[in-house]
N, C-alpha and C positions, 0 to 999 in steps of 0.2 A: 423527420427528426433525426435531429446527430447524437450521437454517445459518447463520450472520453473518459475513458477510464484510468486513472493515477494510482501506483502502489503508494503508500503514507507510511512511511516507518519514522518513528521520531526517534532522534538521536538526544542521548544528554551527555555531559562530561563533567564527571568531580560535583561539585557543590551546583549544579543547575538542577532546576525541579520540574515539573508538570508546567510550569508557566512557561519555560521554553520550548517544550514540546507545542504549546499550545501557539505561541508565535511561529513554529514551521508551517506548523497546519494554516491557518491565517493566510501567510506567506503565500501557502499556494493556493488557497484558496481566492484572495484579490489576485494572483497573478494568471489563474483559471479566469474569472473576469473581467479582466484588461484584457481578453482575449478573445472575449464575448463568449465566453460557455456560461450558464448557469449550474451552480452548484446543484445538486440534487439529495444526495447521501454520501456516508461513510458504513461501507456494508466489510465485514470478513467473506473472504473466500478460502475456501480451504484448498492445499495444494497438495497432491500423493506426489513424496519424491522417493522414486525406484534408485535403489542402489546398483552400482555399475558391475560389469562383470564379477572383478575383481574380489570388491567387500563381498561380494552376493557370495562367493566360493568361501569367504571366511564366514559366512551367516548373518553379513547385516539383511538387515529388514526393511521391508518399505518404512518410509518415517511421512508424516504427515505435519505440515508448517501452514501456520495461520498466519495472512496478511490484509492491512486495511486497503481498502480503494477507496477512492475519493472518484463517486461518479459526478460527470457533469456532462447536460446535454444546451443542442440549442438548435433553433431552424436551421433545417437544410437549404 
């Protein structure tokens, strides 16, 4: 079995809603598809991000950023 894993960030602009987000998703979802993956889930992963020398000397802190995957697997 094979694995593909996709980050999902839905974009909106001005007056679009949850229904556009929801045509991204879609979007790559059939285009996942067309490619022979099978969808599987949408999981969060959580991601530690370390601050660079620089900020670190001014006191920033690790910060911690949540993003969706979109897994899809299919025979190898």
């Amino acid at each position: 079995m094979q694995y593909r894993v996709i980050p999902f960030i839905g974009k909106i602009k001005g007056s679009q809603s949850a229904k556009d987000v929801s045509d991204q998703l879609e979007k790559l979802l059939t285009q996942g598809a067309q490619e022979g993956w099978e969808f599987v889930q949408i999981n969060n992963v959580n991601i530690e991000v370390q601050p660079g020398c620089i900020p670190a000397l001014f006191g920033s802190k690790t910060d911690y950023v949540r993003f969706d995957m979109a897994i899809f697997r299919r025979q190898a």
